[in-house]
N, C-alpha and C positions, 0 to 999 in steps of 0.2 A: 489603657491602650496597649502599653508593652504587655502586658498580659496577654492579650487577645493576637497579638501577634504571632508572640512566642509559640502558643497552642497551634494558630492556624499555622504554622512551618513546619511545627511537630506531626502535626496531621496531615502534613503535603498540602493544604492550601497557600501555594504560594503568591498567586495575586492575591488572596486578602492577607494576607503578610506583609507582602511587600507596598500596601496602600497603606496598614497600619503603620507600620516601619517609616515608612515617608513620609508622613502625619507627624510624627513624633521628631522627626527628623527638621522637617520645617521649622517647627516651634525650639529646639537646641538642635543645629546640626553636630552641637558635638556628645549627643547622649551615645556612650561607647556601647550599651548593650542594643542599641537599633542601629550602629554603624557596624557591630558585629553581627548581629543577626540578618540583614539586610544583605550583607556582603556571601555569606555563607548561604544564603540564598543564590545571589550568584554568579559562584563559584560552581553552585551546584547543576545550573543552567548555562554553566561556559561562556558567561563573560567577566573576566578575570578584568579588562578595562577599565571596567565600571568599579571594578573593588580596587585598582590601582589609585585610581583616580579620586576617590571617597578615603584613599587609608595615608598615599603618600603626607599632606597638609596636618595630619596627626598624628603622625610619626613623627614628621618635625617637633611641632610643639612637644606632644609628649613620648618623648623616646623610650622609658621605662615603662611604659604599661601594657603590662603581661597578656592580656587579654589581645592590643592592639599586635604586639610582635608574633603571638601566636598565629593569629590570623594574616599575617605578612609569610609566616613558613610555611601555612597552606597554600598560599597566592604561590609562593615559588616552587613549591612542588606541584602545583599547578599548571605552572609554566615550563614544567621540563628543569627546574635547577634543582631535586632531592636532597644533592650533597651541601647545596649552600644553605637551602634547608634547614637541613640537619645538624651545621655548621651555630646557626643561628640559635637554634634549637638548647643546641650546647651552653652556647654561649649565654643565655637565658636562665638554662639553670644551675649555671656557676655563678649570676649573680643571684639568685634567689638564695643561693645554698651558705 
């Protein structure tokens, strides 16, 4: 099913992404590659809410993951914050480094 997902996003079908995405989502809402992919959907369709709301509760629990904080500097560059962004950005790959 992430497979099919993936592809239809790739290819611009974003309701059948975002059904498979949701599918997969029900069954673990914490599979991080359909809470990223799902979210960068969107992002992509301007509603950053929807990705606030799906990424804050996993941020908490997992603060370290790279995947999740990248997609948290999209959301604020999203939002008009670049520098804090960028800030975070930073801050990401001084711990990876």
């Amino acid at each position: 099913k992430l497979g099919y997902a993936q592809c239809s996003k790739q290819l611009g079908s974003f309701s059948d992404a975002k059904k498979a995405f949701g599918d997969i989502l029900k069954r673990d809402p914490k599979f991080f590659d359909a809470v990223i992919g799902l979210s960068e959907i969107d992002l992509e369709e301007n509603a950053p809410d929807k990705v606030e709301k799906r990424l804050e509760p996993l941020l908490t629990e997992f603060p370290n993951h790279t995947g999740l904080r990248i997609l948290e500097a999209r959301l604020l560059g999203k939002n008009g914050k670049r520098e804090l962004a960028i800030y975070k950005l930073k801050a990401l790959s001084e711990k990876l480094s």
